[in-house]
Every structure is written in C-alpha cells, then in structure tokens.
C-alpha positions, 0 to 999 in steps of 0.5 A: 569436538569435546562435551564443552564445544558440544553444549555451545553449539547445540545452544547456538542452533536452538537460539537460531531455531527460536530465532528463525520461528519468531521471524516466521511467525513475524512474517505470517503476522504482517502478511495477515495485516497487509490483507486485512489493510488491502481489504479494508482498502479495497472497500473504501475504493468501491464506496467512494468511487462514484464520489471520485468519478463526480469530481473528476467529471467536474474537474473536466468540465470546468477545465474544458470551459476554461480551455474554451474561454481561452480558445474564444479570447484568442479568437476575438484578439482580446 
C-alpha cells in the first residue's frame, strides 16, 4: 500500500472504532433503562397485587353463580 491508501484505511478503521464505541455505549444505555423499566415495574406488580388478587376472586364469583343458575334452569327445564 502507498502513503495515500494508508491515510484511508487508518480513517476508515477510526471511523469504525468510533462507530462501534457509540453502539457499545447505545447498548449499555438501553440495558441501563430496561432495568430501571423492569424494576419500576416490578414494584407496580407488588403494589397492585391484592387489587388484581380481589377482582379475580370476584370475577370467579360471579362466573361461578352464573354458571350455577344456568346449571339450575337446566334442572328445572326452563
């Protein structure tokens, strides 16, 4: 290679090396936000557990009773 090819090729490799430190740092910043995302998360889950727990234990009542009614119509031959 002469001077000329060179110059190019050592600008080519520290455009790549700047290339590949911006996508590293990219990398680390999403997985630094993920984290902090699933933590945040994870706290909501715990805080509206009992919420979630209470409506589906009423959900199941009230599908249990239907399903009862229904069972009991069934038996009277309504």
């Amino acid at each position: 290679m002469d001077a000329s090819e060179k110059k190019k090729y050592s600008f080519i490799q520290a455009i790549n090396t700047i290339r590949n430190e911006k996508v590293v740092k990219r990398k680390e910043s999403n997985a630094r936000r993920l984290q902090k995302r699933e933590k945040t998360n994870l706290k909501n889950e715990e805080k509206f557990a009992g919420i979630k727990k209470a409506n589906k234990k009423r959900e199941y009542r009230a599908e249990g009773k239907r399903d009862a009614s229904r069972a009991a119509k069934k038996l009277r031959g309504e």
